[in-house]
C-alpha positions as CSV (number, residue, x, y, z in Angstrom):
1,X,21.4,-27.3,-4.3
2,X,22.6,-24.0,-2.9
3,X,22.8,-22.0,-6.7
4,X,23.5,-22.3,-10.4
5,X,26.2,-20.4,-11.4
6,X,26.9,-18.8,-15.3
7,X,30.9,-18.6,-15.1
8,X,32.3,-17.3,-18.3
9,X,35.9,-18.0,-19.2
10,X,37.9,-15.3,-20.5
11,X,41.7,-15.2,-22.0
12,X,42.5,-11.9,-18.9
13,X,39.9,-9.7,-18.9
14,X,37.3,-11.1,-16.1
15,X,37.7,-8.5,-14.6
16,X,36.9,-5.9,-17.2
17,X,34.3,-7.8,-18.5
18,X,32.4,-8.0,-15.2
19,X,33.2,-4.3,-14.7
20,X,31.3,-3.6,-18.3
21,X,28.1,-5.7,-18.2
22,X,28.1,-4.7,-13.9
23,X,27.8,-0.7,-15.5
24,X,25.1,-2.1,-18.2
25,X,22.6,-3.8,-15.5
26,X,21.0,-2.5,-13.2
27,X,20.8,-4.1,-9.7
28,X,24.2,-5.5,-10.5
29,X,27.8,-5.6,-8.6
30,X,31.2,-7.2,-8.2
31,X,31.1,-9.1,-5.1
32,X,34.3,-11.3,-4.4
33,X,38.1,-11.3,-6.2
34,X,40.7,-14.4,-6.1
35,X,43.6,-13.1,-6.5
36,X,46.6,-15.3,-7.1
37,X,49.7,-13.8,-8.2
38,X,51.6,-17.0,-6.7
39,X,50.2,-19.0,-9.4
40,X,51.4,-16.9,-12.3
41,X,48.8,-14.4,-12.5
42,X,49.2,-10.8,-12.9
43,X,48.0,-9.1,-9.9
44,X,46.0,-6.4,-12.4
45,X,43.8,-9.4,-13.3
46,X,42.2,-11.6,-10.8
47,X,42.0,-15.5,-11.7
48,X,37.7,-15.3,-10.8
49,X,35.7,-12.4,-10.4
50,X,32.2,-13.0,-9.0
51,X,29.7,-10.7,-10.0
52,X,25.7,-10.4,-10.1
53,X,23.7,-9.0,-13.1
54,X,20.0,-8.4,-12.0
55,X,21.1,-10.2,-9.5
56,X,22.1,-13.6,-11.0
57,X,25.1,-14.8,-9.9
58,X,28.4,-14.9,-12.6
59,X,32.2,-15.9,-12.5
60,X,34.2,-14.6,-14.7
61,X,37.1,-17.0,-15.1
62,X,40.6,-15.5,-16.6
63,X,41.5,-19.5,-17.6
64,X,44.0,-18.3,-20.9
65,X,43.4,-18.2,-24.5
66,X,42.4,-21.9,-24.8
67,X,38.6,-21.6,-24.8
68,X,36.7,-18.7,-26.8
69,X,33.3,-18.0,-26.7
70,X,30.4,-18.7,-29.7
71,X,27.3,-18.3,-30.3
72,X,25.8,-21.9,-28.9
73,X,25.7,-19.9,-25.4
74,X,23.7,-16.7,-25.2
75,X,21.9,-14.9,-22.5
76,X,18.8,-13.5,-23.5
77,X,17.7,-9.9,-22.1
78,X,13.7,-9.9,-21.9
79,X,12.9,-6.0,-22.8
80,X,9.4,-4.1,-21.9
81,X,9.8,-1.7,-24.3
82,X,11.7,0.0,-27.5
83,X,13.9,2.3,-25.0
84,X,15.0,-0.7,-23.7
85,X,15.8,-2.7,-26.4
86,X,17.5,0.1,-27.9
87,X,19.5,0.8,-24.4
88,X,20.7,-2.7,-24.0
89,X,21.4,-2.9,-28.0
90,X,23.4,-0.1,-28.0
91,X,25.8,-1.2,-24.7
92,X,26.3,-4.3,-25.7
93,X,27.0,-3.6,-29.4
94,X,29.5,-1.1,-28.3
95,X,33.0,-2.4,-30.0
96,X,30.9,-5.8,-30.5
97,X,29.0,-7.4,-33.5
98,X,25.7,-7.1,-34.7
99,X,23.7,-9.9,-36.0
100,X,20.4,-11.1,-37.0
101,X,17.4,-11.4,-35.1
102,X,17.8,-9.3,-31.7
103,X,21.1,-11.3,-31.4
104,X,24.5,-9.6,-31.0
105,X,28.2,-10.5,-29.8
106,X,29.5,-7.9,-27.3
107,X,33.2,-6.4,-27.4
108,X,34.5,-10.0,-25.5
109,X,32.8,-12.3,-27.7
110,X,30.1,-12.9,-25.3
111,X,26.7,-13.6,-27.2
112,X,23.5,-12.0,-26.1
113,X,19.8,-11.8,-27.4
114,X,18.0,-8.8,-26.8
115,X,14.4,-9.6,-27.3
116,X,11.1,-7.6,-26.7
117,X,8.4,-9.4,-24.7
118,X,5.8,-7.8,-27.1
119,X,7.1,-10.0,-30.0
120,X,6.9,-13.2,-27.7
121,X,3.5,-12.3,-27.0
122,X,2.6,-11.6,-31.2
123,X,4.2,-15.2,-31.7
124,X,1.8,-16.8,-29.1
125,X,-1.1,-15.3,-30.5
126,X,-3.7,-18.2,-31.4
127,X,-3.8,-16.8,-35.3
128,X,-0.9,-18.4,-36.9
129,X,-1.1,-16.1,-39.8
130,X,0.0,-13.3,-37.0
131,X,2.7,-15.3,-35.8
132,X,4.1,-16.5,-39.4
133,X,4.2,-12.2,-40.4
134,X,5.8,-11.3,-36.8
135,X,8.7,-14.0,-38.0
136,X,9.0,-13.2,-41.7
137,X,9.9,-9.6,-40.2
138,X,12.0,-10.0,-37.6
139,X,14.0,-12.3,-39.3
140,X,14.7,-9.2,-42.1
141,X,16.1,-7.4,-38.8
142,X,19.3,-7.1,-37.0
143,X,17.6,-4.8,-33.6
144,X,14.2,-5.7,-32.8
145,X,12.0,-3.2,-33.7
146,X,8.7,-3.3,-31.9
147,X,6.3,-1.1,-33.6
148,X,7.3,-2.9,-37.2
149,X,6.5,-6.2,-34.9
150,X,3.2,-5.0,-34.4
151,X,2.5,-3.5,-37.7
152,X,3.4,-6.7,-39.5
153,X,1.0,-8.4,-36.8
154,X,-1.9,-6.3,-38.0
155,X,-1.0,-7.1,-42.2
């Protein structure tokens, strides 16, 4: 197997979505185009747009209004710290949806979970009474706060 692709299908805006999250991540670009005004498309919107985010490979497919997106898809963003979480919160959220948990719906519908790796490590701790407190309170928040995380660890 040479890759595993994520392609996302959009209504037309491929290329403005992979133009957004390529702005968001670092280590990120468009790569490649398909232009096919022949087949009915408007030359301002490509039919696939290949891009990388942290370099992961995406298509962004402008297939028509048939398919939408939900929330049974979501790519999770693994954050180091509170500037972080707060960063990637804040871009995606941007004309998008907040929603419980660390998880969110950006401006195109895509769904996206931006998680600390501080509270993965609180809910691995051997003591389950530390891991039952970390999920009573992030399941009261919308962003992932780290430092209520860890003060809900400690009791």
């Amino acid at each position: 197997m040479k890759d595993l692709i994520n392609c996302l299908w959009f209504d037309n805006q491929g290329l403005e979505a992979a133009r957004y999250y390529t702005g968001i991540f670092p280590n990120s670009a468009i790569t490649t185009q398909l232009d096919l005004d022949s087949l009915g498309h408007p030359a301002s919107e490509p039919l696939t747009v290949e891009f990388h985010l942290k370099g992961r490979p995406f298509v962004a497919l402008n297939g028509g209004p048939l398919f939408t997106f939900n929330e049974s898809i979501s790519f999770q963003i693994m954050c180091e710290n509170q500037a972080e979480v707060d960063y990637y919160w804040g871009e995606l959220t941007a004309g998008g949806q907040e929603s419980q948990c660390g998880w969110l719906k950006d401006r195109f519908g895509v769904s996206w979970q931006v998680v600390p790796t501080r509270m993965v490590e609180l809910l691995s701790d051997p003591d389950p009474e530390i891991a039952r407190r970390v999920t009573e309170a992030f399941m009261t928040m919308k962003k992932l706060d780290i430092g209520v995380l860890e003060a809900a660890a400690r009791g």
